[in-house]
N, C-alpha and C positions, 0 to 999 in steps of 0.2 A: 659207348653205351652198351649194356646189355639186355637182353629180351628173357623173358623165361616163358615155356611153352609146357601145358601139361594137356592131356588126352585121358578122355574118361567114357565111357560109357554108361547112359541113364537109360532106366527101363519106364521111361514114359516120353510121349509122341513130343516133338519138337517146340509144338503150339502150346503144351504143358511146360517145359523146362522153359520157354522164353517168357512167362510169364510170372514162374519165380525169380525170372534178372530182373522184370523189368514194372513189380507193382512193390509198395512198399511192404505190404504183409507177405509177400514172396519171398521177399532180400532178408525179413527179420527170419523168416521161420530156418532159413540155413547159414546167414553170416552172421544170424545172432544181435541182440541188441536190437536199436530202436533205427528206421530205416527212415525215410522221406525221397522220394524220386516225384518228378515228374520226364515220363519216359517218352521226349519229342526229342529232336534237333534242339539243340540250344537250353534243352530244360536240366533242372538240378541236379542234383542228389546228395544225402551226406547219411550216411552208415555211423554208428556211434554201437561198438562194443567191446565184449574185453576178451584177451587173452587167455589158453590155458593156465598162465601164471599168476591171473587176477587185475592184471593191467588193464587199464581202460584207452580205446583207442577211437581215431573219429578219421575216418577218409570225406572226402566229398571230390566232387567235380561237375562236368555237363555231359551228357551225352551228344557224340560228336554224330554217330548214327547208329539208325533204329532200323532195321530192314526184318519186318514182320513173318516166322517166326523163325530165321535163317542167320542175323549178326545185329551184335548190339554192341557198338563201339564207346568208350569212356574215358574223358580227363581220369586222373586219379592224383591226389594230394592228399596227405598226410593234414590235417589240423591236430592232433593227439595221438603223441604215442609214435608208433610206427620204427621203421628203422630211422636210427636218427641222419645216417648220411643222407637221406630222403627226405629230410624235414623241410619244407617251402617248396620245394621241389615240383613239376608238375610231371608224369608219367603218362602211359596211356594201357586201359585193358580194353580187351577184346573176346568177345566169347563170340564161334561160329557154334550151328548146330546145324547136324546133318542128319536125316532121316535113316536108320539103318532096321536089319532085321530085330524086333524088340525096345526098340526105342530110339533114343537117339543118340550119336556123337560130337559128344561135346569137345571143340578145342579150344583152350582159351591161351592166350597171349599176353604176359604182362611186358611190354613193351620200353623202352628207354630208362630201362634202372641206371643205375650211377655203375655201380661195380659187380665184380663176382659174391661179395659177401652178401650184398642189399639181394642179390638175385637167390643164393641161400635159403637168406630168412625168409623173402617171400613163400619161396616155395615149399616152405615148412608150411606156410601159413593158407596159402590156395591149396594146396592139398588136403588140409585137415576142415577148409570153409566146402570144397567141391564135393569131397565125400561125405560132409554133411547135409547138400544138396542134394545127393545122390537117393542117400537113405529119408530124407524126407519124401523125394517123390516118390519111392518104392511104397510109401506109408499112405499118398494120394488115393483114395476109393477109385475104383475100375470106372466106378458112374462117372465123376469127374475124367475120367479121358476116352470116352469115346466121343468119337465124329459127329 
């Protein structure tokens, strides 16, 4: 199995970015498309959107753990679309978030891909959803992230 691992830095506080993982109007405003979570131990989720090429795509899973505003751990499965050696497949993501000077440090983790290719594409694909997260919370109002 392979893992792919990316690092990012966000200019809003920890308790902001974990709130874009973990509500469904969060998850739409940067992975795009129509979202559903319920963000406990054992609860949902399924993502449904499309690709730069127009493709339409549907992850879902559970969240395996929630640790408030510091790791949110997640199944992840392919229902549409996606790479196809990953199709039925189950995998796992992981985003930690660390409090640094200006924001926060995001690391995220996609865990147990099949091969080098799958691990690839993903990483075409969390790079272009994280830097869209990125820049939405730079676009967050200052009132929205104070203490």
């Amino acid at each position: 199995m392979t893992n792919l691992t990316l690092v990012r830095q966000i200019a809003a506080r920890p308790s902001i970015v974990f709130e874009a993982l973990t509500t469904a109007d969060g998850i739409a405003s940067w992975w795009g498309g129509r979202a559903e979570i319920e963000a406990r131990v054992g609860g949902a989720y399924r993502v449904r959107f499309r690709s730069h090429d127009g493709r339409e795509h549907e992850v879902c899973g559970e969240c395996l753990e929630v640790t408030t505003p510091v790791r949110l751990v997640m199944s992840y499965r392919w229902a549409l679309g996606g790479e196809p050696e990953e199709f039925g497949r189950v995998s796992r993501i992981e985003f930690v978030l660390r409090p640094i000077e200006g924001g926060t440090e995001l690391t995220f983790t996609h865990a147990d891909l099949r091969n080098a290719a799958s691990q690839k594409g993903h990483e075409g694909g969390w790079t272009g959803a994280l830097a869209r997260l990125a820049r939405h919370l730079t676009s967050v109002p200052l009132e929205h992230d104070r203490d």
